[in-house]
N, C-alpha and C positions, 0 to 999 in steps of 0.2 A: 677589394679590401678598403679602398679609397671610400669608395661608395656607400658602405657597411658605417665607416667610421664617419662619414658626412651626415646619416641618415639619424646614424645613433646622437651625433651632437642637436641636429634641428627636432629630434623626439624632446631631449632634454632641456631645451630652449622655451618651447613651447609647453612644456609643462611649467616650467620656472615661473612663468609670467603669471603674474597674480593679481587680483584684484585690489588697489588702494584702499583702501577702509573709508567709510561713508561716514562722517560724524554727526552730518546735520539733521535736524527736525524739528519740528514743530509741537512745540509746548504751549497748550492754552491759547494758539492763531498764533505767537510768537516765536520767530525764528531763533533757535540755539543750537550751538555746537558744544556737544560735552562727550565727554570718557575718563575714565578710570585706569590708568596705569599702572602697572607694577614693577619695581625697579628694587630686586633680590638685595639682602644685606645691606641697605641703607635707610641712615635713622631720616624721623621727618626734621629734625635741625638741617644735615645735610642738604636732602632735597628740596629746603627753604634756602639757603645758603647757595644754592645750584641754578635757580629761580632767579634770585636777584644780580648773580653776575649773569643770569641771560637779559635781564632786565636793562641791565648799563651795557649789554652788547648790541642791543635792537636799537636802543632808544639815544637820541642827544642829549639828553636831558631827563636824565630816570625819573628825579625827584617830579618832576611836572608831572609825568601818568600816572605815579604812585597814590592810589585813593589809599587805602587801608594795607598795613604792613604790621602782623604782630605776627611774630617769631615764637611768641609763648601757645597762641592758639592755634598756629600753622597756617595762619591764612593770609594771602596775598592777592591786592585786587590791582588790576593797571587797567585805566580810561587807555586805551592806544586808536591809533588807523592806521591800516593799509590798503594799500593801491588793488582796484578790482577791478572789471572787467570797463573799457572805453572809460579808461582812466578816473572813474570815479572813486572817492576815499570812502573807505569801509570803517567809520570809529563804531569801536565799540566798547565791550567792559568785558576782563579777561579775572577772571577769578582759580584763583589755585589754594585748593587747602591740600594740606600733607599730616601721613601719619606713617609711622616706621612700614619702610617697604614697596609704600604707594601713595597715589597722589592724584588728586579728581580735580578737572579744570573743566571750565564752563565758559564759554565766548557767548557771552547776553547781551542785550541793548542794542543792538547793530542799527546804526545809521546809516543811511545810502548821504554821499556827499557829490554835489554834482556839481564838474568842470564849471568853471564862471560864464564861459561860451556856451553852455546849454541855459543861463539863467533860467534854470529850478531852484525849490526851495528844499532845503535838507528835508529829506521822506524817512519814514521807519522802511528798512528791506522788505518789510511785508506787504508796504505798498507801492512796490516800485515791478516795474513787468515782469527781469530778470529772477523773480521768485517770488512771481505768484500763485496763488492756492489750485489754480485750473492743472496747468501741469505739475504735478507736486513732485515725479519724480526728479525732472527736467529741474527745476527751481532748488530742489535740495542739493542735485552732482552738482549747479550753478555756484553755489556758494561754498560748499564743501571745496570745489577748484578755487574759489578764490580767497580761501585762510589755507589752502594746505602748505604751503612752503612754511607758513608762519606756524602751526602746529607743528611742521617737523622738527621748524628749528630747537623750540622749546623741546619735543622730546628729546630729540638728541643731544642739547645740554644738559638736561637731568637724566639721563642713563649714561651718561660718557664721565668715566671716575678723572682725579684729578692727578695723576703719576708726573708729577713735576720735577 
């Protein structure tokens, strides 16, 4: 029985396990990460509203990333970096428009920013080894790994309601 019930949990384990979602590609030779969410029964005020306290949860300093913020057209753009792979800073331009229900974001512009101890000079990602065009698939799971936690965090404050 033991054995029945060990066999049946590692069937169900192994099914569970699923694949992350891949958001990046290449637009025009330029590297982007975009999708389209949907988030039931909420207006686009909210999901702008959900956005900008993710915004003052990331950031030191919101006001400095914040390029464009209009709340009437639903769009929201933040200049940001984060840290990627052999510590180099990834800035890029994080763009969010929202409309009742759902809400499309787009990670464009992405700079490669290299540690001061490699004296490089800031590259586009598209010419940096880490993603380029020879292995595409290899260069796109690259950089998909290196914004996922930052994607997750934003979906996850824009689907998680506010029960306070």
């Amino acid at each position: 029985m033991k054995k029945c019930l060990f066999l049946m949990l590692m069937m169900v384990s192994v099914c569970a396990m699923g694949q992350e979602a891949n958001f990046a590609k290449r637009e025009n030779g330029l590297l982007l990460l975009s999708n389209v969410e949907t988030v039931s029964n909420v207006s686009a005020s909210e999901l702008y509203r959900r956005a900008l306290l993710w915004v003052t949860d990331v950031y030191k300093n919101p006001k400095a990333v914040i390029q464009t913020q209009d709340a009437d057209a639903g769009i929201l753009v933040v200049m940001g970096n984060i840290y990627g792979a052999a510590k180099t800073r990834l800035k890029h331009k994080l763009t969010m428009e929202f409309k009742d229900g759902r809400y499309r974001w787009t990670i464009s512009d992405i700079q490669t920013i290299f540690p001061s101890m490699f004296n490089m000079p800031d590259k586009p990602a598209e010419d940096t080894p880490r993603y380029n065009k020879e292995t595409e698939e290899k260069s796109l799971g690259n950089l998909n790994d290196d914004f996922l936690d930052y994607i997750v965090s934003f979906q996850n404050k824009l689907s998680e309601g506010d029960d306070w």
